[in-house]
N, C-alpha and C positions, 0 to 999 in steps of 0.2 A: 580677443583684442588682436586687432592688424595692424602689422608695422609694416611700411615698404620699406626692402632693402637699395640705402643709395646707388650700391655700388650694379644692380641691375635692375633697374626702371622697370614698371610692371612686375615686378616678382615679388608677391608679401609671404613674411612670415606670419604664424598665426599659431598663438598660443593657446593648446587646448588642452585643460584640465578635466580629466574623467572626474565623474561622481566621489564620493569620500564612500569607502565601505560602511556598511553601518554595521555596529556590533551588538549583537543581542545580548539581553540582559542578563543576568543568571541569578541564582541566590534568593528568588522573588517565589515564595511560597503561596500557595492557595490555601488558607485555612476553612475545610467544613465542620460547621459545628451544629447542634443538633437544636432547635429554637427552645428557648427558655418557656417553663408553660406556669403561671402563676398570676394573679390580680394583683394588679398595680395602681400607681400612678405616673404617669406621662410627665415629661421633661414642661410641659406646658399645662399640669396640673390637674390634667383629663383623668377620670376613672377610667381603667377599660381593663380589658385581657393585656397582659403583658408583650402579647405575640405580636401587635398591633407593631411593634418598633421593630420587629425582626421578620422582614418579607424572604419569605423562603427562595433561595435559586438568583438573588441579585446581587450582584460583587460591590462590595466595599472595599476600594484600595484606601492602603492606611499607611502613613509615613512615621508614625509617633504615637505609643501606646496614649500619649493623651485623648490622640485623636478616638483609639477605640472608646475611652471611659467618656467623651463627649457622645457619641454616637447612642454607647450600650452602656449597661450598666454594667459596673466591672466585677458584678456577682450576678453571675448566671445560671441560675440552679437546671441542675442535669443538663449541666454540658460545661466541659474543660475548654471553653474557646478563649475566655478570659487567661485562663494560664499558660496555655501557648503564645497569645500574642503576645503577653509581656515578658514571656523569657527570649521570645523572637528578639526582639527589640532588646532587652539589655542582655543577651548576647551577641551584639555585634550587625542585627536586621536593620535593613534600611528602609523594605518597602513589600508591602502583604498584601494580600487578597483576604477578604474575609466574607465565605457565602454560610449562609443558614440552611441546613436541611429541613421540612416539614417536618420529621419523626426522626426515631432513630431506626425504622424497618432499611432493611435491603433496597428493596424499592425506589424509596426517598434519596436512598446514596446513590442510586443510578439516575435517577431524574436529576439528581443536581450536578450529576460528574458529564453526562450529556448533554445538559442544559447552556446556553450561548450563555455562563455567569461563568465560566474560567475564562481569563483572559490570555490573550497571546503571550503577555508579559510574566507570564507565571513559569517556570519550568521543576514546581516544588511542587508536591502533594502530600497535605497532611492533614488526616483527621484525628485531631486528638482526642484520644479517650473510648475510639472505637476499635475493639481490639476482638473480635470476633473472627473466626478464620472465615467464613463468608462473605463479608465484608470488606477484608481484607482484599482477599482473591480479585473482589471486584475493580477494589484500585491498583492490584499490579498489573491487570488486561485493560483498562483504559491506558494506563501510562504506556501499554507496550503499544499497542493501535496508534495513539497518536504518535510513538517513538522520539517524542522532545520533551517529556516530564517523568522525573525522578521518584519513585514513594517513599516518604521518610514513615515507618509504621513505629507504633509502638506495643512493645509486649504486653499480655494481660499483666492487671495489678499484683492477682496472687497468684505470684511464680516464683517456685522453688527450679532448681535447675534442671529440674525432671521436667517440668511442664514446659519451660523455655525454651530445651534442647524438642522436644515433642513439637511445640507450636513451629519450630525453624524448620524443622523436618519436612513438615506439614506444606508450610511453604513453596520449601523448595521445589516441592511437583506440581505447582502451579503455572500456569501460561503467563510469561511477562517479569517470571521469578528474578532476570536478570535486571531488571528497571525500577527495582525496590532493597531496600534493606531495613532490619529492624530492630529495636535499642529496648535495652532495657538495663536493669529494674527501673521502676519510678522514682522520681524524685519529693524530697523532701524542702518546703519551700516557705519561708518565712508566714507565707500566705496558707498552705493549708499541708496537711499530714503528708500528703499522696500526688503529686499528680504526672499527667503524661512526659516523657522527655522529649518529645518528636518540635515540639515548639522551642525549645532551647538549644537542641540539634540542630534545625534548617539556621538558629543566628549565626552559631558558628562557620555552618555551608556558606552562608551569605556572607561572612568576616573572612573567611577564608579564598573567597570568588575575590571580593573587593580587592585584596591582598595581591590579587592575581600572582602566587604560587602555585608550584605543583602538585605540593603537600597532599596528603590525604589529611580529609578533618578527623582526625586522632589525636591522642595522648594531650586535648586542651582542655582546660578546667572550664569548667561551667558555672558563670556568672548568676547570682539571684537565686543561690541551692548551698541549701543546709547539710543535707547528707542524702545519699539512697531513702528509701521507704520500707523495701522489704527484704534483701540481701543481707546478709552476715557479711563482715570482711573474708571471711574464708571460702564465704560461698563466692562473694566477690571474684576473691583469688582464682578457685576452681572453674568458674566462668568463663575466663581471661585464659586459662591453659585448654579449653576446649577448641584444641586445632579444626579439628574437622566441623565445629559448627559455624554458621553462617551469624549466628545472635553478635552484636556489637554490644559487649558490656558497659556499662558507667560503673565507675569504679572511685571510693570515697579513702584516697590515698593521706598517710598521717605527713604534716607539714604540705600536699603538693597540691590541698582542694579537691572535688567530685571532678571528675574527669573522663572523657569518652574516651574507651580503650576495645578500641576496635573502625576497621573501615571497609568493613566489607558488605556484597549485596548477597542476596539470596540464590545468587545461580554457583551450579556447579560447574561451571563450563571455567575453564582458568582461565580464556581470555576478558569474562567480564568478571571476575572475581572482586574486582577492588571495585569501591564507588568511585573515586575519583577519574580511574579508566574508562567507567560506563560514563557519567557528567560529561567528562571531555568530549566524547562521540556523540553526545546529545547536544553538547555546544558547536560542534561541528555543522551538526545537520540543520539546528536553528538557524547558524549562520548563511547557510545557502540557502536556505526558503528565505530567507532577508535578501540576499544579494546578487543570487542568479534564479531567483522565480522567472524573473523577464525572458529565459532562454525557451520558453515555450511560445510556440509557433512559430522558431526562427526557423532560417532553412537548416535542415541536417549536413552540414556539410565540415571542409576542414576550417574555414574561418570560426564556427561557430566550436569545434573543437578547441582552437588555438586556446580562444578565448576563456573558454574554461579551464583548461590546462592553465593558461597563466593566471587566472585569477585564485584558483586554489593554492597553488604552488605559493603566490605572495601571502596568501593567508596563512597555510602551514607555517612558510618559513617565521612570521613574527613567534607564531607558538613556541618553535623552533625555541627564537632567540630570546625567548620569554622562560626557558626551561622546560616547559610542557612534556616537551619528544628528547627523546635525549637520539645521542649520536655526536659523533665529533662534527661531522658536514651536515647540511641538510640532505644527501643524498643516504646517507646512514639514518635520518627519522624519517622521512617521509618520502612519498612516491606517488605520483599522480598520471593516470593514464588515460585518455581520452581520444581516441582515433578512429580508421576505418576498421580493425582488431575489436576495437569492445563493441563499435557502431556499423555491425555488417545489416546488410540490404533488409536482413528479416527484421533486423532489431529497428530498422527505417520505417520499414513498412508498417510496424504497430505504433510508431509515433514517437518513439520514446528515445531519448540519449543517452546514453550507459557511461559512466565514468567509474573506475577502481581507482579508491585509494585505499593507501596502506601508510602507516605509523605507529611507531613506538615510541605509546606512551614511557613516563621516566618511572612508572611503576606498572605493572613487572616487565621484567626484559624480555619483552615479546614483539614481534607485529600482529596488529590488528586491522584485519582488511573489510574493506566496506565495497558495496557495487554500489552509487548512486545512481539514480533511475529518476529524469525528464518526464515527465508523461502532460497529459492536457489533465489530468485531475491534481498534476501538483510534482511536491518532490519527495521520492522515496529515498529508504537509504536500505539495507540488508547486506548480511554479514555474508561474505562470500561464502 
C-alpha cells in the first residue's frame, strides 16, 4: 500500500510486510506397523486376504483414533499399531502418520523408512512392538541422516533389568544413538496384558510440544494404563536409580498413576544427553529448511549474511522468551554468527554458507553449538 506524503509531493510512503515465519510442526509421530496377515471380510462385505486394506509404504495421516477404527480394524493381529495409536491420542496426540510394513523382516523396515510414505510433517519415529537390536539400529541411522526426526523405541517385552541395562548398552554404540531414546517396561492396558509404551510416549511429546514448555516429557502419568506388564515395583525402583543407564523407565507409583521416569536419549556425549535438548535442535533445524531454504542460489555476500543473522536471531529470541534457552538476556542464550569469518572465499567457492549458532538449552547448563551449512542439495546442520 502507497500513501503520498502531503507535506512532500511525489515522495510515497509504502508499507512493506515481510512473509510471517512459518513454524514447523513437532509432536507428529510416524507410526510403522507390520500388516495384519489373516482372512477376512472387507468394510464393503468382500471376502478377501485381510492385507487387501493395509497397502504396505503409504501414509495414513490420522487426527482421531476413530479415524484409525474407520480405516483398520482396531484388532490387528501380529502388529501393536492398534495400541500405539490409541495411547497416542488419549495421551494428549493430535495428529500421526500411520504406514504399514510388508513383513516384519529388516528389509521391509528399510523399504518403508526410505520410501516417499514419511512425511515432512512427522518429526516422531515409532515402530511399536519392534524391539530387535537390528531393527532398531536401522531407525536410529535414518533419523540421524535425515537429522529432523526423533526415535521413540521401545524395550523388549521380557526384560528383567539385566536385559534392559544390556539392550541400552547395546544401543548406545550405534550411529545416530543421540537421535533416539528408549522406554520401558511395557504396559498394561485395559485392552490387552502387554503392550508397547512408545505410542503413549510420543502423546505425551506431542502434549508437551503443544504446551510449548521447556519441560522434558518426564515424571507425567500415562493416560489409558493399568499398571507396568513385567517389572516389580522394586525393579521399578532399581531402574529409576540406574544413573549411568540411558533406559527411560515407566514407573507404576501408589496414589501418583504409571508414569514416565526418565528423559533421556541414547548418546553419551552430555551435550545431547536429555531429549528435549536433542528435539529442540531438531526443531531448530526443521525450522530453517521451512524459512531460509530460499537462501540458496543468492549471491554470497554481506546482505545475504545480514539477513540471516537477523532472521535467526528473531527466531532464537522468541525461544528465548518462551523459556527454551535460559539466560537472563538473549545474549546469555544464544549467539549467531554469519560473516566473511565463517564465509571465507574457499567456503564461497564450494557454494555453501556457513552460519554458527550456539544456545543453551534451560536443560543442562551448557551451550550447544551447531555449524549450519547452505549448500545447493539443502540445509545441513552439524555439531561444531
Amino acid at each position: 500500500m502507497q500513501t503520498e506524503l502531503p507535506s512532500l509531493p511525489g515522495l510515497y510512503w509504502q508499507d512493506v510486510f515481510p512473509p510471517r515465519a512459518v513454524l514447523p510442526l513437532i509432536g507428529v509421530p510416524t507410526f510403522f506397523g507390520i500388516r495384519p496377515h489373516k482372512e477376512g471380510i472387507t468394510k464393503e462385505g468382500i471376502t478377501c486376504d485381510i492385507t487387501c486394506q493395509y497397502k504396505p509404504n503409504q501414509p495414513q495421516v490420522l487426527h482421531l483414533w476413530t479415524q484409525f477404527q474407520e480405516k483398520f480394524d482396531s484388532e490387528t493381529p501380529g502388529s501393536f499399531m492398534a495400541d500405539a495409536v490409541r495411547g497416542f491420542f488419549e495421551n494428549g496426540g493430535r495428529e500421526c502418520i500411520v504406514v504399514w510394513l510388508e513383513d516384519g523382516s529388516p528389509q521391509a523396515l528399510e523399504n518403508g523408512l526410505t520410501a516417499d510414505s514419511i512425511l515432512d510433517t512427522a518429526d516422531l519415529i515409532c515402530a511399536p512392538g519392534i524391539t530387535d537390536q537390528e531393527r532398531q539400529a536401522k531407525i536410529l541411522e535414518y533419523c540421524a541422516e535425515t537429522s529432523d526426526r526423533f526415535a521413540i523405541l521401545d524395550a523388549p517385552l521380557e526384560s528383567n533389568l539385566h536385559t534392559l541395562k544390556e539392550r541400552a548398552e547395546l544401543l548406545k554404540k550405534q550411529p545416530g544413538n543421540d537421535y533416539g531414546a528408549i522406554y520401558g517396561p511395557w504396559l498394561k492396558t485395559p485392552q490387552r496384558e502387554a503392550v508397547p509404551p512408545c505410542g503413549h510416549v510420543a502423546g505425551v511429546y506431542a502434549a508437551c510440544d503443544r504446551a510449548n514448555t521447556p519441560r522434558a516429557p518426564a515424571n507425567i502419568a500415562l493416560e489409558g494404563v493399568l499398571d507396568v506388564a513385567t517389572l516389580s515395583r522394586e525393579q521399578q525402583t532399581q531402574l529409576a536409580q540406574l544413573s549411568d543407564s540411558p533406559i527411560n523407565g515407566i514407573r507404576s507409583l501408589r496414589g501418583r498413576g504409571v508414569r514416565i521416569w526418565g528423559a533421556r536419549t541414547l548418546s553419551s556425549d552430555p551435550q545431547w544427553r536429555y531429549v528435549n535438548v536433542r528435539r529442540l535442535s531438531i526443531t531448530i533445524r526443521r525450522w530453517i529448511a521451512l524459512n531460509l531454504a530460499d537462501v540458496a542460489f543468492e549471491p554470497n555476500d554481506f546482505r545475504l549474511w545480514v539477513r540471516i543473522e537477523r532472521e535467526l536471531n528473531a527466531y532464537l529470541q522468541t525461544l528465548w522468551q518462551q523459556g527454551h534457552l535460559q539466560g537472563a538476556t538473549p545474549n546469555e542464550a544464544f549467539r549467531v554468527r554469519c560473516d566473511g569469518e565463517t564465509n571465507s572465499p574457499e567456503v564461497r567457492d564450494r557454494g555453501e554458507v556457513i552460519t554458527f549458532i550456539e544456545f543453551a538449552p534451560t536443560i543442562p547448563n551448557e551451550f550447544i553449538q551447531l555449524r549450519l551449512i547452505h549448500g545447493e542439495t539443502g540445509v545441513a546442520i552439524a555439531a561444531s
